[in-house]
Backbone as JSON, one array per atom type, in Angstrom:
{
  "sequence": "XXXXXXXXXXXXXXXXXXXXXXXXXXXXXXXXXXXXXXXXXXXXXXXXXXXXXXXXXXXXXXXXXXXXXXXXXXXXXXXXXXXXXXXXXXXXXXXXXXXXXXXXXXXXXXXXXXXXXXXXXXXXXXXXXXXXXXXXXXXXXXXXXXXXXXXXXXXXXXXXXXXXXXXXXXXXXXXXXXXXXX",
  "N": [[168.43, -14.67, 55.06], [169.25, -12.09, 54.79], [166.1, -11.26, 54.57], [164.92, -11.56, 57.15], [165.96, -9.91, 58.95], [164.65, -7.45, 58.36], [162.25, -7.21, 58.86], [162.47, -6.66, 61.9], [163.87, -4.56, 61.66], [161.9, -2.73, 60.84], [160.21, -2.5, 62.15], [162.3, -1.46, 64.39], [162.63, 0.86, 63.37], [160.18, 2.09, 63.48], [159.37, 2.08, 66.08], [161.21, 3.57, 67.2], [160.49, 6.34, 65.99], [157.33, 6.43, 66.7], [157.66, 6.64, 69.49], [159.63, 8.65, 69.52], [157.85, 11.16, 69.25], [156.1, 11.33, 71.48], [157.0, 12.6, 73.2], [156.29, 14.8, 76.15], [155.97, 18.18, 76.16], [156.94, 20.98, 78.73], [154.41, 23.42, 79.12], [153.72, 26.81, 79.38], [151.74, 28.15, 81.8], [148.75, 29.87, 80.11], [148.68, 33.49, 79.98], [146.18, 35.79, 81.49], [143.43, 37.12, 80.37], [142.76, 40.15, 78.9], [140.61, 41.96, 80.93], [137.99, 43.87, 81.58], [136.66, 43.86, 84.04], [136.18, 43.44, 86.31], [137.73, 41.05, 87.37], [139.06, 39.67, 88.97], [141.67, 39.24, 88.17], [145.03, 38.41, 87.24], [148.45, 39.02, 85.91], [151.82, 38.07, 84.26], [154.66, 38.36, 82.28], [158.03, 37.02, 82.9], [161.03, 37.38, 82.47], [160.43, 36.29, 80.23], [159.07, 33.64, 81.06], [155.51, 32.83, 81.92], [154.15, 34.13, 84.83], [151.5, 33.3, 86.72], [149.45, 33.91, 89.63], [149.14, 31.67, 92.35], [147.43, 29.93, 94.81], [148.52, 28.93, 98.16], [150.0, 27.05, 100.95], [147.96, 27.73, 102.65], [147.47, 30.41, 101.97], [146.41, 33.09, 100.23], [147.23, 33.98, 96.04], [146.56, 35.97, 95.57], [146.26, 38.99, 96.24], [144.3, 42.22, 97.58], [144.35, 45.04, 98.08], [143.02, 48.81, 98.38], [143.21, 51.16, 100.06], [142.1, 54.47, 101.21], [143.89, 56.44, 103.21], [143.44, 58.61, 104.8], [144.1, 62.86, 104.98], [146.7, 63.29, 106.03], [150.36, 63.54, 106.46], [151.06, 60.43, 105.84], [148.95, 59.8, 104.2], [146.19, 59.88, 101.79], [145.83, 57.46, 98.64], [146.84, 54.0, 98.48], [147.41, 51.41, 97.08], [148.13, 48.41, 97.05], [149.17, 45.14, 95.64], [149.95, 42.34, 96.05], [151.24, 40.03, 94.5], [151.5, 36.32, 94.67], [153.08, 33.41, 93.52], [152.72, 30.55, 95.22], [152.83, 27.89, 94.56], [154.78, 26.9, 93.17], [158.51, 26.07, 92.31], [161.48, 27.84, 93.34], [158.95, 29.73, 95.25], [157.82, 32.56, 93.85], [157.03, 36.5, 93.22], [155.02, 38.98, 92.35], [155.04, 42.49, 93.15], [152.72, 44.92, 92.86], [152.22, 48.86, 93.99], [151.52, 51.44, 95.5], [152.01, 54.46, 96.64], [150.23, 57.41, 98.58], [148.49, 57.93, 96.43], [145.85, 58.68, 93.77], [144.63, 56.74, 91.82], [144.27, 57.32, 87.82], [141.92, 56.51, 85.12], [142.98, 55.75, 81.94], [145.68, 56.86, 81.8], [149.18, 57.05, 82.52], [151.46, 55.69, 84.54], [154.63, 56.08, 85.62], [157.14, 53.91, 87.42], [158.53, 54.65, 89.98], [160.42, 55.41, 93.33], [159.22, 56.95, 95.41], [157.27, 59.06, 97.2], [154.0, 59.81, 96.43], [153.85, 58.31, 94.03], [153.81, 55.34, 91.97], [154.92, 51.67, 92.45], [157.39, 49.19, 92.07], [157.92, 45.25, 92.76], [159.9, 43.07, 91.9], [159.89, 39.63, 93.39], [161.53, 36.36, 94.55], [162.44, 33.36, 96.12], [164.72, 31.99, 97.64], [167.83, 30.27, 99.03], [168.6, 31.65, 101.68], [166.09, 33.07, 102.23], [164.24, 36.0, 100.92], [164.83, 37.15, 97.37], [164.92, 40.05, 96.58], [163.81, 42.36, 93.54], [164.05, 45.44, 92.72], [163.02, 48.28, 91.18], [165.14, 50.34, 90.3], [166.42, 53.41, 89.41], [167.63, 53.19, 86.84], [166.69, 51.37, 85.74], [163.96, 50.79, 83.81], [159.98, 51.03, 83.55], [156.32, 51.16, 83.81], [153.07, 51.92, 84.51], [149.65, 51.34, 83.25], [146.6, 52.55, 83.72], [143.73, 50.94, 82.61], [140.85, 50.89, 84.0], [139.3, 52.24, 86.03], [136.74, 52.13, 88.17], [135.53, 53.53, 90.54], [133.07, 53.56, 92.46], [132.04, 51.2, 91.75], [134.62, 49.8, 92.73], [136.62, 48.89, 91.05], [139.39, 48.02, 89.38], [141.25, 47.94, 86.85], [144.42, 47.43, 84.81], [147.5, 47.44, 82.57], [150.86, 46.9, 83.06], [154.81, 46.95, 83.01], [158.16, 46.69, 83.65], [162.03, 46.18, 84.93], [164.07, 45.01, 87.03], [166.45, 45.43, 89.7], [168.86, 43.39, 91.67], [170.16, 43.14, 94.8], [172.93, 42.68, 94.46], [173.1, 42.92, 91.68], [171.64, 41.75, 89.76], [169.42, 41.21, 87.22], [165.93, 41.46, 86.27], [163.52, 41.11, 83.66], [160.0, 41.92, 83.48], [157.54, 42.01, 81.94], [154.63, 42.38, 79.63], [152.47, 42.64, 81.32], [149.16, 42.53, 83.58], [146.26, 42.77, 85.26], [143.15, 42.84, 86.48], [140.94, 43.54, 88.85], [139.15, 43.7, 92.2], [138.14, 45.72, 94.34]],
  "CA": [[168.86, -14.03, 56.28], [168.41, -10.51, 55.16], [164.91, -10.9, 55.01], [164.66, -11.5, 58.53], [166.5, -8.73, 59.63], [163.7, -6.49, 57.66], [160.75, -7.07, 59.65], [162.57, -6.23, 62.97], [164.47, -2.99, 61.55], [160.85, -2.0, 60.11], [159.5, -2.64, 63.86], [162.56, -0.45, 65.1], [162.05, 1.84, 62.92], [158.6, 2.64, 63.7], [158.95, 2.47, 67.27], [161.52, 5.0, 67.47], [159.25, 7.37, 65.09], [156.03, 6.84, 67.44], [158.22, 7.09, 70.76], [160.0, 9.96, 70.14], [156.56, 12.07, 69.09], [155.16, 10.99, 72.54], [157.43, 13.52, 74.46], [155.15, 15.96, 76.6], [156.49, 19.56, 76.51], [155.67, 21.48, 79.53], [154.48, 24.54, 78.79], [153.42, 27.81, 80.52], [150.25, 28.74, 81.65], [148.69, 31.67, 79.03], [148.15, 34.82, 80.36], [144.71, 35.93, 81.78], [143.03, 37.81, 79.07], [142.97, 41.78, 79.51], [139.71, 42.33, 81.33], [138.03, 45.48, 82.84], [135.35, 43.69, 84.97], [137.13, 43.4, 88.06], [137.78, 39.25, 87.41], [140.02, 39.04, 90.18], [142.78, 38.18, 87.43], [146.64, 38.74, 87.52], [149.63, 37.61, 85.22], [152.83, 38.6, 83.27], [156.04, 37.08, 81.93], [159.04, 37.17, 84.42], [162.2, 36.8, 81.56], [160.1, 35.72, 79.22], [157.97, 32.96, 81.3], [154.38, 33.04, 82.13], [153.9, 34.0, 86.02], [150.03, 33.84, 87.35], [149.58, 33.78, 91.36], [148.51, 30.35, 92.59], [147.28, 30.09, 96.23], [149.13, 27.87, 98.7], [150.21, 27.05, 102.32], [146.94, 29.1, 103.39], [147.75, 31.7, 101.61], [145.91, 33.6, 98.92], [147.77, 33.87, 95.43], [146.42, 36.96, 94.65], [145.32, 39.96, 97.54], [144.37, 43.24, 96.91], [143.66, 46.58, 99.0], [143.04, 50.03, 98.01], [142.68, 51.9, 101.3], [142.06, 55.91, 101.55], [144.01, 56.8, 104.54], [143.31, 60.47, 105.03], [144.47, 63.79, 104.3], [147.54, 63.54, 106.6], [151.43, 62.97, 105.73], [151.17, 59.14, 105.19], [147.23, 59.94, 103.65], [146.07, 59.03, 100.41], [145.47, 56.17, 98.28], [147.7, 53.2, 99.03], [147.2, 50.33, 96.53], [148.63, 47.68, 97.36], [148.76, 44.13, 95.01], [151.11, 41.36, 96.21], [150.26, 38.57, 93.31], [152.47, 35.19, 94.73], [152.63, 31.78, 93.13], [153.27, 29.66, 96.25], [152.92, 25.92, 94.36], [155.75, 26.82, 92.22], [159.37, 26.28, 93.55], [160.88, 28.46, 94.45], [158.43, 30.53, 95.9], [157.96, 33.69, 93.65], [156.12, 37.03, 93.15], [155.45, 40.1, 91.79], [154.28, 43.25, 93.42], [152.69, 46.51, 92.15], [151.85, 49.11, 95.2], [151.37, 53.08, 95.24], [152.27, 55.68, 97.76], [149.45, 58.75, 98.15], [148.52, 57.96, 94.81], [144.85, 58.64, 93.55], [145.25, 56.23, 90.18], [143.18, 57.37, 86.97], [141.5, 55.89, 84.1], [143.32, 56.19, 80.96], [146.99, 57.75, 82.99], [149.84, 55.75, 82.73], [152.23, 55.65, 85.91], [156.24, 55.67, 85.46], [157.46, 53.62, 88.42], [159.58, 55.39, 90.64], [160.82, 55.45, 94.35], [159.31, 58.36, 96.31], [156.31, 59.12, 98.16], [152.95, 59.9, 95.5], [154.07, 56.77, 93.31], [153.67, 53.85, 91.91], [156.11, 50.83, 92.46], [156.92, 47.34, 91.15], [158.75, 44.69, 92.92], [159.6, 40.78, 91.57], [160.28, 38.41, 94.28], [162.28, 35.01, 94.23], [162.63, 32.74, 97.02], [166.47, 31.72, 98.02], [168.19, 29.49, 100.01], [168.63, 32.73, 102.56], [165.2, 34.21, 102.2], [163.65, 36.19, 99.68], [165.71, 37.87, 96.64], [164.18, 41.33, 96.22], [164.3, 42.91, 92.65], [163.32, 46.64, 92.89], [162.99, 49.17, 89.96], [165.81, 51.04, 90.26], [166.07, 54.49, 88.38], [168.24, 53.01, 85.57], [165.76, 50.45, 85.23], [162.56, 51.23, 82.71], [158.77, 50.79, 84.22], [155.26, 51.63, 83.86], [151.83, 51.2, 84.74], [148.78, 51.95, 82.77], [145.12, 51.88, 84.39], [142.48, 51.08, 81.66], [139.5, 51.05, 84.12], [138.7, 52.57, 87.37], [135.47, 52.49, 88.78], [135.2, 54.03, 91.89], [132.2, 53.03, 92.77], [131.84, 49.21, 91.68], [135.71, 49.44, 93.27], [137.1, 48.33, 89.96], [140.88, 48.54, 88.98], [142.26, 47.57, 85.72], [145.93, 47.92, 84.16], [148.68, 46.74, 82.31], [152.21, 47.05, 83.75], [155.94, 45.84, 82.54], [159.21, 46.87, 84.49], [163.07, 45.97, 85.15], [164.14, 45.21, 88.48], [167.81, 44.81, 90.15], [168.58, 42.94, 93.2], [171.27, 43.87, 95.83], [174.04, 41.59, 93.23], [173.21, 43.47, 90.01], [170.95, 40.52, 88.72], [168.36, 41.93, 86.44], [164.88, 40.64, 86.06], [162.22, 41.83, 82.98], [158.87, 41.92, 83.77], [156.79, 42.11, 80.59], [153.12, 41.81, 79.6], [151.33, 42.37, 82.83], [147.62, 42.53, 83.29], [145.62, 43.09, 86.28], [142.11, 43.31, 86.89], [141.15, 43.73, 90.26], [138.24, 44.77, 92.83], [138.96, 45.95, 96.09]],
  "C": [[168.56, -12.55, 56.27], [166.58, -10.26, 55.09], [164.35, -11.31, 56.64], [164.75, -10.56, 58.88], [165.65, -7.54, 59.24], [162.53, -6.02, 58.71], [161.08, -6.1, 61.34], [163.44, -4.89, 62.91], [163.46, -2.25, 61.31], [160.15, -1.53, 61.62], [160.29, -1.21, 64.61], [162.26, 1.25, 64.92], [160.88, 2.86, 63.58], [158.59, 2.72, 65.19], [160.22, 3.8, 67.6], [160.46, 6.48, 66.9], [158.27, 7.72, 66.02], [156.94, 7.39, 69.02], [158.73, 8.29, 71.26], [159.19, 10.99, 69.71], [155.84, 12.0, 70.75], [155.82, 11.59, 73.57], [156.66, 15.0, 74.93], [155.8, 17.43, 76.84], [155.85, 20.27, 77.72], [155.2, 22.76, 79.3], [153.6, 25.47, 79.58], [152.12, 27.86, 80.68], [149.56, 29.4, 80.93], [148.26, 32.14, 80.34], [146.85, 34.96, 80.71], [144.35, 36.75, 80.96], [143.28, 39.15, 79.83], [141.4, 41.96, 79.29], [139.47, 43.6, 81.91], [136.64, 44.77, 83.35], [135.16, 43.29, 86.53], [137.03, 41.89, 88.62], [138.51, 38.87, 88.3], [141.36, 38.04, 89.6], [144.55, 38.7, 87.67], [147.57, 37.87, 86.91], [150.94, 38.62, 84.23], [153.99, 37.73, 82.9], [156.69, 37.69, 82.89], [159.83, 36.21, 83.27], [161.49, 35.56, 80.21], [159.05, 34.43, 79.59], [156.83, 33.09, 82.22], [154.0, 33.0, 83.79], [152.41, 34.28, 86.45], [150.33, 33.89, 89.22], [148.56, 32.29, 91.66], [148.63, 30.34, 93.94], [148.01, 28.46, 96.74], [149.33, 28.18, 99.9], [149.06, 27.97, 103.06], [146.94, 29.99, 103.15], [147.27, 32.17, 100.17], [147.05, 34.42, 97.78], [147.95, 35.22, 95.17], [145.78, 38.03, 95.97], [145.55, 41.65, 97.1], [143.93, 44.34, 98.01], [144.1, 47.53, 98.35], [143.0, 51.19, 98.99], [142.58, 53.59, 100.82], [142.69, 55.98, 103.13], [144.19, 58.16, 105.7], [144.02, 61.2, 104.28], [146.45, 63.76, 105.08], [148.93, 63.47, 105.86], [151.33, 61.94, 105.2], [149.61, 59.02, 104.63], [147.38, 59.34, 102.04], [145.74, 58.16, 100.05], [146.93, 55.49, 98.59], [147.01, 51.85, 98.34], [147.96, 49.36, 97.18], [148.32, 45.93, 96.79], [149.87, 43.17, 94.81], [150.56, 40.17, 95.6], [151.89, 37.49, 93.58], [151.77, 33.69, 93.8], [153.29, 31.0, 94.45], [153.06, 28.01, 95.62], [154.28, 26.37, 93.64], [157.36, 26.56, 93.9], [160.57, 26.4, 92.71], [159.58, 29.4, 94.12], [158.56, 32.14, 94.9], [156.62, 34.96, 93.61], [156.26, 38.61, 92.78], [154.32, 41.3, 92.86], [154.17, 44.6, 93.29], [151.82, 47.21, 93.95], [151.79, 50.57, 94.36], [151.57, 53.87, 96.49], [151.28, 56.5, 97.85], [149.23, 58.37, 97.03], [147.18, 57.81, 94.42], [145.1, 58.22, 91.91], [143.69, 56.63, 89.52], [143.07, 56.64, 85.88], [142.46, 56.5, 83.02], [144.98, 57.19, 81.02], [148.0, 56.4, 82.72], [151.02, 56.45, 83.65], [153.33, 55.55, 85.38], [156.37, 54.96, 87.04], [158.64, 53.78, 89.27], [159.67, 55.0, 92.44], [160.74, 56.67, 95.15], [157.92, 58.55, 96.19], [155.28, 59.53, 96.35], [153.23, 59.54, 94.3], [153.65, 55.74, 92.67], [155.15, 53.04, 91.86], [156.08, 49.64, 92.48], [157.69, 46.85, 91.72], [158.85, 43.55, 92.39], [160.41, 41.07, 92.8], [160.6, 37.11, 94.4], [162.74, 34.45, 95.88], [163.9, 31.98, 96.95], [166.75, 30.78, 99.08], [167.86, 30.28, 101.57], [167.44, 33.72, 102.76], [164.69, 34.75, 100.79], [164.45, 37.27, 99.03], [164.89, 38.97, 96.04], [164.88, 41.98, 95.07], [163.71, 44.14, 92.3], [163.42, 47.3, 91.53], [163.81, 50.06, 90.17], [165.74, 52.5, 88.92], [166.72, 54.28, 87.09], [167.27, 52.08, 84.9], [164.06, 51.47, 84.59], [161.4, 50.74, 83.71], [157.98, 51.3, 84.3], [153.91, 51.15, 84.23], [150.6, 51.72, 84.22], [147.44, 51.59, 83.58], [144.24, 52.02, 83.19], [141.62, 50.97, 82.45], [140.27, 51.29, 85.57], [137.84, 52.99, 87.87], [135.62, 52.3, 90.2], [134.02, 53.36, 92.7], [131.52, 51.67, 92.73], [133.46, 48.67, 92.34], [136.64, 48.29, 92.23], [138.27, 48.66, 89.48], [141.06, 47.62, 88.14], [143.36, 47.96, 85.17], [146.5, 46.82, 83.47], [150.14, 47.4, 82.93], [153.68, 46.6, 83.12], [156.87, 46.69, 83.68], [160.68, 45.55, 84.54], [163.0, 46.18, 86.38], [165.58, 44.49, 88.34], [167.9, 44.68, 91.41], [169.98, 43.42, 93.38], [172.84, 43.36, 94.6], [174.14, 42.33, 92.24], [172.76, 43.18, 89.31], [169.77, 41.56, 88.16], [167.44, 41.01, 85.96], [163.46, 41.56, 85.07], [160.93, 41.31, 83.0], [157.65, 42.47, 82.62], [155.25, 41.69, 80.44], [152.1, 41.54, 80.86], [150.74, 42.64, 82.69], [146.96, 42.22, 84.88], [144.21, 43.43, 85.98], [141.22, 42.65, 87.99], [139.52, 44.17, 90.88], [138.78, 45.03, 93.95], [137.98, 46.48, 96.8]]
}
């Protein structure tokens, strides 16, 4: 009798063993490498997991403008780089922008709140709309440009930043990477 019971404990055995190896982890996207060739790339962690921009509902993942808009009060450069993931859910996104701001090679940006700037927002999609997490002045944030060619219209950087929403919630923004044409 106990050798019966052998063959089919050897069986269970072994199928627990192979079964529970056969669980699929999901895991993040990697990062887009850190290019300066203006790859049209974009990515960082968001609390530690891997956010790229993924296009959806008609809507491009990743959009970029650099405008010059004169010498006037609202003049200047005016970056502007709203990187969404719309397949994900919810709905999030991160965005780096600039006020007046002629960005240089090799310069790294603090991100602040006031006119000839740079500035970082995350974005989270809510029952009520979208949960805006700004860089407040207690909050840390920078932006480095490793390439800017003017003339091939080439923008590269890395970026990280803290952001707090209207609540108090706090969101770290780590390992960002951009490279861009416009």
């Amino acid at each position: 009798m106990k050798s019966a019971r052998l063959p089919g404990l050897l069986f269970f055995l072994f199928s627990l063993f192979t079964f529970s190896q056969c669980k699929k982890n999901k895991t993040d996207p990697p990062l887009p490498p850190e290019t300066i060739t203006g790859a049209m790339t974009f990515g960082c962690k968001v609390n530690g997991k891997v956010f790229v921009p993924e296009d959806g509902n008609g809507k491009p993942g990743l959009f970029v403008e650099y405008p010059y808009l004169g010498n006037g009060p609202d003049g200047g450069f005016h970056l502007n780089i709203p990187a969404f993931n719309y397949q994900s859910s919810p709905k999030r996104g991160v965005s780096i922008v600039t006020d007046s701001l002629l960005l240089f090679e090799g310069v790294s940006y603090y991100f602040e709140d006031s006119i000839g700037s740079a500035k970082a927002f995350y974005l989270e999609e809510a029952n009520n709309g979208l949960v805006v997490y700004h860089k407040l002045k207690s909050d840390t944030g920078s932006l480095f440009i490793t390439r800017h060619d003017q003339v091939n219209k080439i923008l590269s950087g890395t970026f990280s930043f803290s952001g707090t929403n209207d609540n108090g919630a706090k969101v770290y923004v780590t390992e960002g990477r951009f490279d861009i044409r416009y």
